[in-house]
N, C-alpha and C positions, 0 to 999 in steps of 0.2 A: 316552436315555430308558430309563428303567426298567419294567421288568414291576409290575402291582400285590403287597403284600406277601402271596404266599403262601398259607397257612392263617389266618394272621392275619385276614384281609382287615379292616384298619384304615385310614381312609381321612385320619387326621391325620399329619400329620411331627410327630409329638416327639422330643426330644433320642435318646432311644434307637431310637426308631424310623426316625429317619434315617439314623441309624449304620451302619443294616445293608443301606443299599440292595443290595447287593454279595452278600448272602446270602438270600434272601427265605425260605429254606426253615426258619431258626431257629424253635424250637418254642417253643410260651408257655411252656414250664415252665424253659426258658435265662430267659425273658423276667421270670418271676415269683422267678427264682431271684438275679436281679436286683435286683429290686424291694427283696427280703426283706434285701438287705444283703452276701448273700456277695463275698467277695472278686473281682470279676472285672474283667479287662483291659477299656478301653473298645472299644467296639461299632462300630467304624468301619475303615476302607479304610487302605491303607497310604495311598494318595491326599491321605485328609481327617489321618487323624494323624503322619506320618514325620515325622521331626526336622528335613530338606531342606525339606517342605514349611509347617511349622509355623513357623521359624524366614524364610521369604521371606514368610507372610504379615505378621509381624509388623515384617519392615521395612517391608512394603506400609502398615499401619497407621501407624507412627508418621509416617511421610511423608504419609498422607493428614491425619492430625489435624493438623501442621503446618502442610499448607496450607488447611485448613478456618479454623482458627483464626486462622493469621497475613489470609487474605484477609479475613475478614470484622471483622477487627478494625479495620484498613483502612477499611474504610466504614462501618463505626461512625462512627470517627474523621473522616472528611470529613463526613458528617453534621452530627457535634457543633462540629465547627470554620469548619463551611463555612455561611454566613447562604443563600445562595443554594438551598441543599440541603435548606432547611426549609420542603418544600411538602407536599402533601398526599401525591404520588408518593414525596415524599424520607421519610415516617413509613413507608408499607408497605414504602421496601428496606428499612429500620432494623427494622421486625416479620421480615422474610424474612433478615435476617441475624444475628438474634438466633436466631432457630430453628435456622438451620445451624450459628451458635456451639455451641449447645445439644447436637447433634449431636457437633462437634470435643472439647467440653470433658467431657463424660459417655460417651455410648455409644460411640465408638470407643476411647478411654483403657480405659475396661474391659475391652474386648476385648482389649484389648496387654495389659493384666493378667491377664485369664484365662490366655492363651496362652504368656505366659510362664511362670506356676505352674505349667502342664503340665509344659512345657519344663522346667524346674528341678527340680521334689520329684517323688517317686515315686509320690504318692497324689496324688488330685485336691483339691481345696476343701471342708469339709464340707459345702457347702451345692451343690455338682455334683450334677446331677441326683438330687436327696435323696430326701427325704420327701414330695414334691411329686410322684411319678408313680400314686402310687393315688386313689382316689377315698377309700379306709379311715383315708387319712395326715389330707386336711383339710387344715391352717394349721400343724399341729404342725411342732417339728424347727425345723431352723436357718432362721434368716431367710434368705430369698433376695432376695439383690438384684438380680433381674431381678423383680424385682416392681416396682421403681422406674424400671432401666434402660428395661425393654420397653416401658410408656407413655410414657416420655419418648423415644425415638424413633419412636414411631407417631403420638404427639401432635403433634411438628415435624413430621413427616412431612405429617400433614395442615393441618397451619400455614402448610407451603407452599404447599399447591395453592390453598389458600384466598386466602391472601394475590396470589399469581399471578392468580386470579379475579377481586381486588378492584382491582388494578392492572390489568387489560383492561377490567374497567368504568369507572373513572374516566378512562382512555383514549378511551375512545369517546365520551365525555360532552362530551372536547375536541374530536373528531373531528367529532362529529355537530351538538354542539351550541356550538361557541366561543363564543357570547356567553353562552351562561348558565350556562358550567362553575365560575365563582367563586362564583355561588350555588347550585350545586347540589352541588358540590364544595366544602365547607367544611372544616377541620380538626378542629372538633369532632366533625362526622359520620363522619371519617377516623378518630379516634381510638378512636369508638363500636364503630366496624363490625371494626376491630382486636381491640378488647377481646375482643368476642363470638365474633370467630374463633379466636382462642386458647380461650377457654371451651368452644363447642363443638367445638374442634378433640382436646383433651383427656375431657370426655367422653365421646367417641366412640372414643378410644384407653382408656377403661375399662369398655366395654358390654359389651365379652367379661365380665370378672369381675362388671360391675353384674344382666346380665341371665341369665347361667348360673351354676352352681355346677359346670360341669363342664371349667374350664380354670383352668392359673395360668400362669406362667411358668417359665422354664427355659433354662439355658446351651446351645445347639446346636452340637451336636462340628462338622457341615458346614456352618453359616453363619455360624462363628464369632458370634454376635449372641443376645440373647436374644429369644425365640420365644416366642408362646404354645402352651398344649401342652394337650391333653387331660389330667383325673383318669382315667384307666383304671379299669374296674371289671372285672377278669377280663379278655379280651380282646374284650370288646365296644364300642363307638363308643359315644362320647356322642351324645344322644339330640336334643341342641340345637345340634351342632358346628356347621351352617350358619351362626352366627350372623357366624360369621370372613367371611362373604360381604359384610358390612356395610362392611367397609374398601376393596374396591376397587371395591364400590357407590357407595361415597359419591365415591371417588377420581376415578372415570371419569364421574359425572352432575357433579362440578364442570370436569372437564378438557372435557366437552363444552360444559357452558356456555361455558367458555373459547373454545373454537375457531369454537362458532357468533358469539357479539360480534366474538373477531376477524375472522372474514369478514364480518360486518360494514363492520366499520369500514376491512380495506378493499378495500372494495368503494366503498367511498365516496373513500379517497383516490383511487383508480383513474381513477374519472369525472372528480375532479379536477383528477388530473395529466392527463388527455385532453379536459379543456375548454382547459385553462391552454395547450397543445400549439396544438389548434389557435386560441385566439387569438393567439398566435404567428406562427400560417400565414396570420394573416387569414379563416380558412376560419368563425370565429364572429364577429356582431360583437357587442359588449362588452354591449347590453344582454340578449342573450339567453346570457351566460352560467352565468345561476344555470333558466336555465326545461328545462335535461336532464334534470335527476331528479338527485337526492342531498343532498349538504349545499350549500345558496347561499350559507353564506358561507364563508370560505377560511381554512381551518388552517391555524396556523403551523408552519413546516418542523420545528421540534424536536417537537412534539404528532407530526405524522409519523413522524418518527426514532423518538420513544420509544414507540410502537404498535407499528415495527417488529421493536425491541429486545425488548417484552414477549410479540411470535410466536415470536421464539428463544427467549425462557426457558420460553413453553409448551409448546414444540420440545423442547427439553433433558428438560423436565421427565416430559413425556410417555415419549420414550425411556428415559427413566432408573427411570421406574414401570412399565411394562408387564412386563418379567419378574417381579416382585415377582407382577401380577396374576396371569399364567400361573401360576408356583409355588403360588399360592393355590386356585387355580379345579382344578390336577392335584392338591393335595393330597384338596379336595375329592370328589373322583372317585374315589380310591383309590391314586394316582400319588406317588413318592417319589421327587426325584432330589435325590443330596447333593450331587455337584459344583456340579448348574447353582445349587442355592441357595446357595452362597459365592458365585458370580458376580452371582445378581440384588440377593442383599442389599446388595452391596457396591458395584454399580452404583449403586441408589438411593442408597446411603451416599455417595458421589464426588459425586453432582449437588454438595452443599451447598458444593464448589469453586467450583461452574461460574459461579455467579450475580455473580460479582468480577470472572470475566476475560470475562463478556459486557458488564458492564460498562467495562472497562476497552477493550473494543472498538469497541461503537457509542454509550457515552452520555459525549458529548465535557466536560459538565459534571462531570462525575466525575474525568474526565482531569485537569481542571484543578485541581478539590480535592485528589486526587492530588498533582499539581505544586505544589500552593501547601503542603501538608503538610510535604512532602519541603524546600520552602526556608528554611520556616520553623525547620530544624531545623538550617539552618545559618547561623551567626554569623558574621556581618563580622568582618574581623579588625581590632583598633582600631587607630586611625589616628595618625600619627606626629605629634606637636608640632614644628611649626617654629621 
């Protein structure tokens, strides 16, 4: 952990300002001298920039989009192939792995591409850390495309927790309620509540730009990723920066809602499996097994399974978002640390792996689409005429 910056005392990480965790003592006039265009080396650690280091993360990168990409293509595919996979549970993995594609095919690619233009030419991208660090600059200067990237990874981002949200509700609907989950769980209503989560998952990754004028986006030398970044006005803080609190506001009141439906639901298996136990032991007799308290009628073992399954991926997901919130909440405060934000970015970044091989672990109908994909892809060899 790092000291706050200095003289500065700037409480956002921008591209440049993260650069210098390592020197806090840099004066605004290195900083403006910057700004204005002169010639200078980037602003970062041997750590964040060395060639050792630049050139490991980029095979780190290409192997992660690999498996981002190949996994979730994967169950797309069983998905679309598989009749069985087309339920209400089966459309929000197909929403949650579309987001993580989104992830594989956009924001990590670009990253391998910044990284390497580092790597290779001697000058940065005209559009590295440009015209985008004053408040004087505006819109002007070259397009930045983290103006594109940075929503579209904050948008997935929140497409999953959402989506994760919606998959523990329709869980518990089985859990609690089995006989009325086919009318209360419908497809259309599956498809709605999808829609609107992407909608509002994406406005909410543009409220920074919708509700201030005082942030855009930008390449970050330590999280490799683009970032939103304050317009600097001299070396004073925007006056609206809080606003960035919105993201893991929103992140951590839906992962709550998550985790209280999951206790929930089970809380209700529990009682469950310990009626079912003891009429086994004879210790209940049959007509007093629904009069304990919970649900009286009896989920089916797969509704169990996949309640169980979607506690590990709010497991996963959880772990995978909290340093991202920390990062955010020390930015806030006045706190800069470049390492730990390559790690937390990049953490969140990896979850969009995980949700294939938790699949591929506890959800046995997947396995099988899996297996029925992979046979299909092999041809009998034709058979000899007699």
């Amino acid at each position: 952990m790092s000291a706050p910056l200095g003289n500065l005392s700037m409480p956002w990480g921008s591209g440049i300002l993260m650069g210098v965790t390592e020197n806090p003592n840099l004066t605004a006039a290195a900083f403006s001298g910057a700004w204005e265009g002169e010639s200078l080396a980037p602003l970062c650690t041997f750590c964040c920039c060395g060639l050792l280091n630049r050139t490991l993360a980029v095979v780190f990168m290409v192997t992660l989009a690999f498996a981002i990409v190949g996994g979730n293509v994967v169950t797309l595919t069983v998905f679309i192939q598989t009749r069985q996979s087309r339920t209400p549970q089966g459309y929000l993995k197909v929403s949650l792995a579309l987001a993580d594609m989104m992830v594989g095919v956009l924001v990590v690619p670009f990253s391998i591409y910044t990284e390497i233009s580092l790597m290779v030419t001697s000058s940065p991208p005209a559009w590295y850390q440009g015209g985008s660090l004053t408040a004087d600059s505006g819109l002007g200067g070259p397009w930045q495309p983290c103006r594109l990237i940075g929503p579209v990874f904050a948008g997935c981002t929140f497409v999953s927790i959402s989506t994760i949200f919606l998959m523990t509700v329709e869980r518990s609907v089985a859990i609690l309620r089995p006989l009325h989950k086919d009318s209360l769980v419908t497809r259309h209503r599956i498809l709605l509540l999808i829609l609107l989560s992407w909608a509002g998952s994406f406005l909410l990754a543009l409220a920074p730009l919708i509700l201030s004028d005082s942030f855009t986006l930008e390449y970050n030398e330590c999280s490799r990723m683009c970032n939103y970044a304050p317009l600097l006005d001299g070396a004073r803080p925007p006056p609206d920066g809080s606003v960035l609190l919105l993201f893991p506001a929103f992140d951590f009141t839906l992962l709550g809602g998550t985790l209280a439906v999951n206790i929930l639901s089970f809380t209700s298996i529990r009682r469950y499996t310990r009626r079912r136990k003891l009429l086994s032991e004879g210790s209940l007799a049959a007509g007093d097994s629904g009069s304990s308290g919970g649900c009286p009628h009896r989920p089916s073992f797969s509704d169990i399974k996949a309640a169980k399954t979607i506690g590990i991926l709010t497991f996963a997901f959880t772990a995978s978002f909290s340093p991202i919130a920390v990062f955010v909440l020390g930015n806030v405060v006045g706190y800069t640390w470049c390492n730990f934000s390559f790690f937390a970015f990049w953490i969140l970044t990896a979850n969009s792996c995980c949700n294939v091989i938790i699949y591929s672990v506890r959800d046995q109908r997947f396995r099988k689409g899996v297996a029925l994909l992979f046979q299909r892809d092999r041809v009998p060899p034709p058979r000899e005429k007699s």
